[in-house]
N, C-alpha and C positions, 0 to 999 in steps of 0.2 A: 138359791143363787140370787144374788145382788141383781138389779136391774143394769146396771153396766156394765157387768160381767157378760149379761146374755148379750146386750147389742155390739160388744167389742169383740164380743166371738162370734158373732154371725155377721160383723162386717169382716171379720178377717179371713172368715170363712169363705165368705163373697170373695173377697179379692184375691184367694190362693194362697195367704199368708198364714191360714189357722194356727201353723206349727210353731209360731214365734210366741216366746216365752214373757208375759206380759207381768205377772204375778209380782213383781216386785217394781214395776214401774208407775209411773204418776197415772194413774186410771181415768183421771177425767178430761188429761192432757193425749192420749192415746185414741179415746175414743173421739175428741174434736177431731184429732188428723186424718184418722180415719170417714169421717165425715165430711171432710172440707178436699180427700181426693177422691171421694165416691162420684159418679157420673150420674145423669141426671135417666137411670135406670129402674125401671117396676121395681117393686120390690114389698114386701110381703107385710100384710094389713097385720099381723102378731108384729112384727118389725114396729110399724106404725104407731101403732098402741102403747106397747112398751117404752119407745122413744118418747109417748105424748107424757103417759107418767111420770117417765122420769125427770124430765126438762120442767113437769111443772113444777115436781115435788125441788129441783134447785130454785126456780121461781120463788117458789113461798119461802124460801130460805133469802132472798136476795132483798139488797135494799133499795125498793121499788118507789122510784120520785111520782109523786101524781102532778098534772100538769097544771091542777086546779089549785097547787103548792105555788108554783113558779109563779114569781112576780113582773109585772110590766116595768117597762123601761118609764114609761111615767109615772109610775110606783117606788121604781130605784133610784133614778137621778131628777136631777133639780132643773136640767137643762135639755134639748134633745133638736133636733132640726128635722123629724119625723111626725109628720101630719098623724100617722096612727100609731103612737106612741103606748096607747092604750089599750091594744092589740098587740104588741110585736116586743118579744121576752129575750133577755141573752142568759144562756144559761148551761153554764158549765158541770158537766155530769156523763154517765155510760147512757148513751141513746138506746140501747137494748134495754135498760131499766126505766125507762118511762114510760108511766102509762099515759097513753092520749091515742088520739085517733089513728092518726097516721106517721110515719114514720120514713124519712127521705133517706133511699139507699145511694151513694154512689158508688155506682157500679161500672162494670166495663162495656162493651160494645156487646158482646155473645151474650149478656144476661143471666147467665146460670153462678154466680159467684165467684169470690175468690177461691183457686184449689191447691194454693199454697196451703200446706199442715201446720197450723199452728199462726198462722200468719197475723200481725196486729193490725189488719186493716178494719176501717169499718165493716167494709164488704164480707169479709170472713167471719166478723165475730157475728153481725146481722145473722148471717145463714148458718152459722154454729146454734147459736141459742132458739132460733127461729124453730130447727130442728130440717131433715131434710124435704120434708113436703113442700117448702119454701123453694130449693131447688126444684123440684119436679112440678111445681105448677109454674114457675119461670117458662120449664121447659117446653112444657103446653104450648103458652104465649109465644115464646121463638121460635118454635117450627113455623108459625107463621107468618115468623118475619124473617125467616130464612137466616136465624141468629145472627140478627144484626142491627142490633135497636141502634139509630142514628143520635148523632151528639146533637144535646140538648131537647130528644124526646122521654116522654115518660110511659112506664106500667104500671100496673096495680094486679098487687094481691093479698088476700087473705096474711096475716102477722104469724099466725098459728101459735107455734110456742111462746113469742112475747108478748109483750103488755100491752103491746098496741096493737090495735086492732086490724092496720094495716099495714104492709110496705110498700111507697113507689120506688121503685126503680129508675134512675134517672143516670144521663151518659154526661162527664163532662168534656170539656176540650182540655187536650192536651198540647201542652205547649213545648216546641223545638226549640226555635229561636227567640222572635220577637212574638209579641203581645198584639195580633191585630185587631182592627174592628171587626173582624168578624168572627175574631172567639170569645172576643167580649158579648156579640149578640148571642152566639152559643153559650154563654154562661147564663145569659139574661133568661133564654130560653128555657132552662133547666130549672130554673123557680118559678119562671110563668108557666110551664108544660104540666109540673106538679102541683100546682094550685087550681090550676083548670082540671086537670085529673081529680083532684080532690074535692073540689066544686059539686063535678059530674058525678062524683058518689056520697054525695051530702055528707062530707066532712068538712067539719070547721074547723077542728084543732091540729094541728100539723107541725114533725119538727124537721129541720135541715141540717144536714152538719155543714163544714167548712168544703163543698164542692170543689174538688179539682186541683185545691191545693195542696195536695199529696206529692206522691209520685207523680201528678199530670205535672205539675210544676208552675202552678197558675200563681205570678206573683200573691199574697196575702193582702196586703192592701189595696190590692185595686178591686180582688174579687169580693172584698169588704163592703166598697162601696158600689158596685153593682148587684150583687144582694142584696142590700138595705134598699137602694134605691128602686129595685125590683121589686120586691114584696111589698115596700111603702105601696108603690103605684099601685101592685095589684090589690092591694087591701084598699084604697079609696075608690076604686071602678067598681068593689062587689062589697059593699061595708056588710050587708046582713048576709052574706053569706061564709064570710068568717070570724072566727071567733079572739082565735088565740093563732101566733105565731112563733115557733122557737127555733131560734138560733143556740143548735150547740156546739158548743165553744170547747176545745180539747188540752190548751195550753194555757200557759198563760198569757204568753206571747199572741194567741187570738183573741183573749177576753180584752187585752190590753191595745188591739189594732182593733177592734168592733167599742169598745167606748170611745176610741177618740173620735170616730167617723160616725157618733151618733150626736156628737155637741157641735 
């Protein structure tokens, strides 16, 4: 038996579903959905194991950016209004395919993932490829905060299945109406909470996606320039204690609002 075979059948096993006829559907697509509505429940170290195998063996199959590829913004442009230019990377690519230290989740308030099946978020695809252990040591973490990680704090755990060796976990604000000052400090927060987190577990290499501007609905340009202007700062307060900064960038319409707001 295939390895996806056996975890598609003992997750569906798990959820009461055994009987549904899988055999002719997308298999790798069935078993994400199946993982991304699993709860953040024990479940069986054969499980474990199986899942580690199999996620690496797509691993070694995948096209895995190294961080020590990615070029500085004072390596790529001629111009830049960033003090650590030389430090701080924009870089368009799958954040689950990079290898580097650490890796910035945005996530929600409850901390356990997205559990929409199939879902394009970062949040989802992170704890897809991560594999589930990535949920269940979240879950550790939130019982003790009574699952309710506050906007613009961060966690840290273990990467597990991907290339990086870690994920934070970080909450951003969600926007209603207007844009206040103080969701802009709550965004600010969410780059300084994960660099201070990173700090504190001697990483120096770290990447961010576009925080909040999702479904939070956090204009794009503004959260552009409070990014940059954040992580500038925090990189000249602690210069030797990072190394490399990445900003990954999903569109083009971000790569294209993150150059203008670095000239």
């Amino acid at each position: 038996m295939e390895k996806i075979d056996y975890l598609i059948e003992y997750l569906l096993k798990e959820s009461g579903r055994n009987n549904l006829d899988y055999t002719n559907k997308d298999k790798k697509s069935l078993y994400r959905a199946l993982v991304n509505i699993r709860q953040a429940n024990p479940i069986s170290n054969e499980f474990l194991r199986a899942e580690d195998e199999y996620l690496q063996e797509e691993l070694q199959k995948a096209n895995i950016t190294n961080i020590e590829n990615i070029k500085t913004i004072k390596e790529l442009y001629k111009e830049s209004n960033l003090l650590n230019s030389n430090k701080i990377c924009l870089w368009r690519g799958d954040i689950t395919k990079l290898k580097i230290e650490a890796i910035v989740n945005a996530g929600n308030s409850q901390g356990l993932g997205c559990f929409m099946p199939n879902h394009n978020c970062i949040d989802n695809q992170i704890n897809t490829f991560a594999g589930v252990r990535l949920r269940l040591a979240c879950n550790e973490i939130m019982k003790e905060l009574n699952y309710n990680l506050e906007t613009g704090k961060a966690i840290i755990t273990k990467g597990y299945n991907l290339p990086s060796k870690y994920v934070i976990q970080t909450v951003g604000p969600i926007i209603e109406n207007e844009v206040t000052r103080n969701k802009q400090e709550e965004l600010a927060n969410c780059y300084k909470n994960s660099l201070s987190l990173a700090m504190d577990n001697g990483i120096k290499t770290i990447a961010f996606p576009c925080i909040s501007t999702g479904v939070f609905r956090f204009p794009k340009d503004l959260a552009s320039k409070i990014a940059l202007k954040t992580v500038d700062s925090f990189i000249s307060k602690h210069q030797d204690k990072i190394d490399k900064v990445v900003f990954n960038l999903w569109s083009n319409e971000d790569v294209m609002i993150y150059e203008k707001n670095i000239k």
